[in-house]
N, C-alpha and C positions, 0 to 999 in steps of 0.2 A: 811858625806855621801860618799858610794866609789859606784863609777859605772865603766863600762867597757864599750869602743866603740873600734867593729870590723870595720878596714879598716881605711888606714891612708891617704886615697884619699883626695880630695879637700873639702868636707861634714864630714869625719872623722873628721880632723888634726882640721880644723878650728869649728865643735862643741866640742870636745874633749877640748880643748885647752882654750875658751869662757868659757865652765865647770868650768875646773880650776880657771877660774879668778874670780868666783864667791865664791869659798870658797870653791869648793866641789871635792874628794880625785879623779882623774880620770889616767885609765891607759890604754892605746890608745894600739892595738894588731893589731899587722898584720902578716900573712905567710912569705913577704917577708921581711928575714934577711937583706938584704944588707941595705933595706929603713930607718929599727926598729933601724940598727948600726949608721949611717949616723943621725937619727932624733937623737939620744943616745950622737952624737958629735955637736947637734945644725945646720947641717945642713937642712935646709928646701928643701924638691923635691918638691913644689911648687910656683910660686910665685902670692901673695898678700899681699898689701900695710897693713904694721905694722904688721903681723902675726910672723916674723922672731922675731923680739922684745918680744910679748906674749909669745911665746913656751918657746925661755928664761929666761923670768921674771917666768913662774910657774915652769918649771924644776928647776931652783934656790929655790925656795920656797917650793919645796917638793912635789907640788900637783898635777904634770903632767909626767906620766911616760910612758914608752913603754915595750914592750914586744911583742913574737913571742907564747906564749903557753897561749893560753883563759882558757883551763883546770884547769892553778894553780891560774890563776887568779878571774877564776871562785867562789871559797871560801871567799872570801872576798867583796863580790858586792851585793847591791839590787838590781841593773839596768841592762840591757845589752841590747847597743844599737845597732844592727846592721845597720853598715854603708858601705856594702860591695856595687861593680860596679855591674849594671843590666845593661850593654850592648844589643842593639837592634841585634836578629835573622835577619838574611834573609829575614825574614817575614814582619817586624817590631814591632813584639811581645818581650818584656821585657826577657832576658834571665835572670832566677830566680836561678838557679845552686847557685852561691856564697850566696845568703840568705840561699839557701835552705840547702848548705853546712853548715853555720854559726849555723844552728836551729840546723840540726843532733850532731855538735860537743856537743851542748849547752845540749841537752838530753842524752848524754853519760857521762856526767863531771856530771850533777847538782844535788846537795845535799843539798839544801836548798830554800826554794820560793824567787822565783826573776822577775823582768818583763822584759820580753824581747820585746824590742820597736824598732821597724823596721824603721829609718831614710831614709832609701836610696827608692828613687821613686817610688813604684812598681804598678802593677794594683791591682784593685779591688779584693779581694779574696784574696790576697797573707798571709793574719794573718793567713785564718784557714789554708794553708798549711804548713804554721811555726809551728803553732800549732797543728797540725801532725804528722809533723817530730819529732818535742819534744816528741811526744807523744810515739811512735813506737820507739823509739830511747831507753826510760824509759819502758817502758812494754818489750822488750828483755833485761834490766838490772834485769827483777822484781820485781822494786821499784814504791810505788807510795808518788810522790813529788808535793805539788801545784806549780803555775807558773801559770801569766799573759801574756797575748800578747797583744802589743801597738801598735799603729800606730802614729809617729810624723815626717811628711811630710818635709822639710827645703823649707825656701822659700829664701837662701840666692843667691847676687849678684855678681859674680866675680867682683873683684875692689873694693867693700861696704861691703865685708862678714861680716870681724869682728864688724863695725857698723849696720849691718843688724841683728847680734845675740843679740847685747846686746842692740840695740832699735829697735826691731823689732816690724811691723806695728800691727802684730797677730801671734799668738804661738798657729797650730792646734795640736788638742791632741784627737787621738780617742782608746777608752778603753772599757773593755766587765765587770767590775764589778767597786766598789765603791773603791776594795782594790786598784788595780791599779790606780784607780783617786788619791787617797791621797797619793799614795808612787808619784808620779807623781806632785801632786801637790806640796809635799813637796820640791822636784827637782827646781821645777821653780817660788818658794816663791820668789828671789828674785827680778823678772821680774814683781810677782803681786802685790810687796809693791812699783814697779817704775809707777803703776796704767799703764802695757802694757796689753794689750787683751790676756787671755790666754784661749781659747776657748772647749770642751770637747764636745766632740758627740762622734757617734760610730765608730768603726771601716770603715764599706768599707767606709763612708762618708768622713773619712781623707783621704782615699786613695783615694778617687775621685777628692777632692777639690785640691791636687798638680797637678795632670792632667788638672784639668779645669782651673786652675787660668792659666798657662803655655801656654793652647793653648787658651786662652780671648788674652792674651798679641801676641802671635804669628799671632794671626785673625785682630788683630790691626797696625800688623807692614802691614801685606798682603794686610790690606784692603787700608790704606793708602799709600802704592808701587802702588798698582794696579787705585788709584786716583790718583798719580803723573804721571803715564804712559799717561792717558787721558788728567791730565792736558797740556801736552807736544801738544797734539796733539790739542788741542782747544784753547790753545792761552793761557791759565791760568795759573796762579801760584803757587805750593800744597803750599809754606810757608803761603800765603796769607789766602787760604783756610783753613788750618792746625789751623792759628790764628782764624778764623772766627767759625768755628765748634768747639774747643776748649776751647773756650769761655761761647760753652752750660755748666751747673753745671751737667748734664745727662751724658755728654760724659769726658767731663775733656781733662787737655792739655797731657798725661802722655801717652808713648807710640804709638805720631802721625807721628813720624818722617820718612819718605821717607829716602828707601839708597839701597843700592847696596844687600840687600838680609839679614836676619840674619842668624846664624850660634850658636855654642857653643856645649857644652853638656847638654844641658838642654830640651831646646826651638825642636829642630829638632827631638830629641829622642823621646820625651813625648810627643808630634803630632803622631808621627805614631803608637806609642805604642796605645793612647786611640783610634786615628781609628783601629788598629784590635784589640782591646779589644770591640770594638761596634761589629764589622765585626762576632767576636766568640759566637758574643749575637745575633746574625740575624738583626742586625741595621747599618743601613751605614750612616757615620756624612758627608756629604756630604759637609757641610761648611768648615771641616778641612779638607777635600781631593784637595778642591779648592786651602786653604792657603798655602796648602806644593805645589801647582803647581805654583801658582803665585811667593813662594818665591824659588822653582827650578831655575825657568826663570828668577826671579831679578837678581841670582848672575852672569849672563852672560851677563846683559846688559850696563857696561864699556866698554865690548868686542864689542859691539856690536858698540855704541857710537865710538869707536877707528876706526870701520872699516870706518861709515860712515862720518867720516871728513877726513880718504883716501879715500873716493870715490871708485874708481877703482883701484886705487893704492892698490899695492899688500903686505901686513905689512909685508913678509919676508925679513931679514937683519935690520928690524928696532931697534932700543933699546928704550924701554920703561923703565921709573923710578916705581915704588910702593914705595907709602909712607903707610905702615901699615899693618901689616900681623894677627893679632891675629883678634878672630872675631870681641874685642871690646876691647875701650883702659882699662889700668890698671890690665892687665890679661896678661901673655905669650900663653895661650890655643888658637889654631888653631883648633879643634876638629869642623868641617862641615861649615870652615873658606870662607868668600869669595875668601880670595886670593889666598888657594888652586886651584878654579876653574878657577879662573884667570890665575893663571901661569899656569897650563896645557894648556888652551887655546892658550894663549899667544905664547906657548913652539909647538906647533902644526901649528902657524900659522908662525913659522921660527925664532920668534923674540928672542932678546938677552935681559934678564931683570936685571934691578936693583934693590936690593931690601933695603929698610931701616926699622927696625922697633924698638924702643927703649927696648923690652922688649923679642921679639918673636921671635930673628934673631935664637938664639941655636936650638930653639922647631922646627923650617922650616926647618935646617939643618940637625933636625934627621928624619926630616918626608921625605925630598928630596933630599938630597943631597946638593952636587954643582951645580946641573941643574939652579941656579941662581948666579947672582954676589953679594956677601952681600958688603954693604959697609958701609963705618965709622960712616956717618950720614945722613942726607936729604939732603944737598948739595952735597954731592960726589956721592948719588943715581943719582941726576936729569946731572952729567956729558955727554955732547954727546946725551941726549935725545932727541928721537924724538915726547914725549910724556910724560908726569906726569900723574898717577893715583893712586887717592886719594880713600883708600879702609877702613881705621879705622883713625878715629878722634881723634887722640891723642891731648893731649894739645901743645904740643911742634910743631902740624902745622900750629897751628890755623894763628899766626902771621909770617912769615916768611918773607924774606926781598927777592922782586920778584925780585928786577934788580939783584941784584945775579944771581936770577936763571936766568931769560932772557938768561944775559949772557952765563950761562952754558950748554943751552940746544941747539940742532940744531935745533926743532922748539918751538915755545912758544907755546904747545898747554896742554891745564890742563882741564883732565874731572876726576869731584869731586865726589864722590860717599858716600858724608854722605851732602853734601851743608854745608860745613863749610866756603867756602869761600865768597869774598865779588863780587857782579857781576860788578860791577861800577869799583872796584879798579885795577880789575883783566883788564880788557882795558881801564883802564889809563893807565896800564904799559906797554901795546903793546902786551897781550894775548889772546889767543883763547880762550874761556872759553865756558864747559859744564856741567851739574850739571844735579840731577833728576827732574821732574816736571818742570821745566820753559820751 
């Protein structure tokens, strides 16, 4: 089987590439030359854990190619996945241009039935305007060709993708006739003989279920910030709590954790998109207007934390450490990152920062500048310190050796902003220690 996916972004590269591993002929297209030259020499413009190694192994193998023109590649594909970026408007409405762009070329080129299956997140509605474009695109050729339009949502995780593809919990699949179910089904036979969920309903229904499973997990992270802020104030503990509610089979332990705000390009995007996709239907989700407030205001409350163990002490001239810049470990992506809002603040309130992050230092560099001090690793961040803040839980902080830091810091004061650390250990060794919820 040969299929095509547009867009070599982070959803491309990594179902593209999964494809291949499976047995099946895939040739990965994108506009930008430099990216198609660069993947052509094995370089990855991404980083996740084992992906560098897959591109590899199928580029060797024959079964994973790139290219800059969908046109020539067009002739030889049942499939065509678009996987292009739906960047949030101003609005917070989905910008559709690059799908919409993808449909137009795909109706100019096509000379054979093919299904065009929409990967990248879009709202409700987005097939029949694919399926417009194609359409208006082939009636000024004055040709008429069949053609399907798909919807298959990705529910993958930065950090887990390639394990997310190839054991994934469920594979939504929404299609408008039978032909497309079996060209479709045939695609992901091998997923059905691993007995994985591969699921088929209709269209807008795929395209709703990305938006809603996204903001369940976002109203989760909210809901639980928003019980650790309480817990702070009444005496209580969210871990405690987190374990106790967790424990229901209704609610589950998955997605309870208290932190300093989430971020990514998933989670933030797909919130605002579905409220004004409600908004454009005269419905206002009022629960997820809440979640995106509550997780505004988590990402400033380290900041906040920092001021008030200065008291009245005024943080200009301080220097602060960060340990962790990406929104979450196992990923370089900073995209709607806590520690973007961090360092601004931070950089506003006079202070001099250090920053460490094992993955993410180049990604901050091109987003900021030098407006921070990168350094070598966690210890030469926390130098001269008059404060540690812990913003992504990488595994390389979990254990760290504190009388080091003691030593290096001018004050021992460490507020954690995932609760990775230990409360007892941290004043055994003569620290200040603040965390969320306790």
């Amino acid at each position: 089987m040969n299929i095509a996916i547009v867009g070599t972004g982070y959803v491309g590269l990594v179902s593209g590439t999964c494809f291949a591993d499976t047995g099946v002929n895939v040739t990965c297209v994108d506009v930008d030359a430099n990216k198609i030259e660069r993947l052509k020499n094995g370089d990855i413009p991404i980083y996740e854990p084992g992906l560098d190694e897959l591109v590899k192994k199928n580029m060797a193998a024959g079964r994973l190619h790139f290219s800059t023109d969908l046109a020539s590649v067009l002739n030889d594909v049942s499939i065509v996945f678009s996987a292009v970026g739906t960047p949030p408007d101003e609005d917070g409405s989905a910008d559709l241009k690059y799908v919409l762009q993808v449909a137009r070329t795909i109706g100019q080129n096509l000379n054979h039935y093919v299904v065009v299956v929409t990967k990248s997140t879009v709202p409700v509605g987005t097939a029949k305007k694919v399926h417009q474009a194609i359409d208006e695109e082939l009636q000024k050729r004055g040709v008429s060709i069949e053609f399907d339009v798909a919807s298959n949502p990705e529910f993958l995780k930065e950090g887990s993708a390639i394990k997310d593809f190839m054991s994934p919990d469920r594979v939504v699949v929404g299609v408008e006739s039978e032909h497309a179910k079996k060209v479709l089904s045939r695609l992901y036979k091998p997923f059905m003989m691993n007995n994985f969920r591969v699921i088929f309903m209709d269209i807008p229904s795929a395209e709703m279920t990305k938006y809603a499973a996204n903001s369940m997990l976002a109203t989760r992270i909210s809901f639980m910030n928003d019980i650790a802020n309480l817990c702070e104030r009444v005496g209580a503990d969210v871990n405690m709590v987190r374990a106790g509610i967790g424990s229901d089979t209704r609610i589950g332990r998955k997605f309870l954790y208290a932190g300093c705000g989430y971020g990514g390009s998933c989670f933030p995007k797909d919130v605002k998109a579905l409220i004004k996709t409600a908004d454009q239907n005269g419905y206002s989700m009022e629960v997820l207007k809440a979640v995106e407030r509550v997780n505004e205001n988590q990402k400033s409350i380290l900041f906040e934390k920092l001021k008030k163990a200065y008291e009245d002490e005024s943080l200009k001239g301080k220097t602060i450490a960060m340990w962790g810049l990406s929104f979450k470990p196992e990923t370089d992506d900073m995209r709607e990152s806590t520690a973007l809002v961090m360092i601004k603040l931070l950089l506003e309130a006079g202070c001099s920062i250090r920053v460490y992050d094992p993955v993410a230092m180049e990604e901050c560099k091109r987003r900021i500048g030098d407006s921070v001090i990168y350094c070598r690793d966690m210890y030469d961040a926390v130098l001269n310190a008059d404060a540690l803040l812990l913003l992504t839980e990488w595994k390389e902080f979990r254990l760290p050796t504190w009388g080091v830091i003691k030593k290096a810091m001018k004050r021992p004061l460490v507020i954690d902003g995932r609760n990775i650390f230990d409360t007892e250990e941290l004043s055994e060794n003569g620290f200040e220690y603040h965390c969320i919820g306790k």
